[in-house]
N, C-alpha and C positions, 0 to 999 in steps of 0.2 A: 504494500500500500504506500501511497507515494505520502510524503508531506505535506501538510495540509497549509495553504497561505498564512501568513503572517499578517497583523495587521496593527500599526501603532493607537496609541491611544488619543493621541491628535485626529487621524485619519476617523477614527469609531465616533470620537466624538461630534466629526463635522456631518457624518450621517447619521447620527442621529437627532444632530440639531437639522438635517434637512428634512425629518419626519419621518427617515426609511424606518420598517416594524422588522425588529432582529428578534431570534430566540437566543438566550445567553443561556450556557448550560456550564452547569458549575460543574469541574473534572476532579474536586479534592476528595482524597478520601476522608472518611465523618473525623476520623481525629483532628485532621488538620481543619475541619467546617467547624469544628466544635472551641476550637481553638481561636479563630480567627472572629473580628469586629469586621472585617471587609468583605459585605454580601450585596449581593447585585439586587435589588427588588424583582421580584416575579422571573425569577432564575428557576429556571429547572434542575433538581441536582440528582448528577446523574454520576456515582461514582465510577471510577472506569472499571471496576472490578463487577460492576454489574449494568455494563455498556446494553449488551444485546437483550437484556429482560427490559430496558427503560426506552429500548428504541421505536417502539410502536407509538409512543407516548410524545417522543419530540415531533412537533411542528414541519412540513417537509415544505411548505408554500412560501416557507423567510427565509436569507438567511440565516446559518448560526455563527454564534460565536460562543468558542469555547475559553473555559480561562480557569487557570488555576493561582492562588499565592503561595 
């Protein structure tokens, strides 16, 4: 599987100040969610250790953006 684009947070944020509708899916696993004050609102969290049970679930019509701290 190839690597998936990169994209700054400059760049994220001038699309979504231009109205584009993203799906953000949060990639930490629960320790480090548990751990952490930095969460997206209406983030999907999809830990990667249970990608393919939470994939029916993510949005296919936006893009995504994935993000871990």
């Amino acid at each position: 599987m190839p690597d998936a684009p990169r994209i700054t947070v400059q760049l994220l944020r001038k699309r979504m100040e231009a109205g584009e509708e993203l799906v953000f899916l949060d990639v930490r696993n629960p320790e480090a969610w548990a751990e952490s004050e930095a969460i997206v609102p209406n983030a999907i969290r999809v830990p990667l250790g249970s990608f393919e049970q939470k994939l029916r679930h993510i949005p296919k019509e936006r893009n995504i953006v994935t993000y871990c701290t």
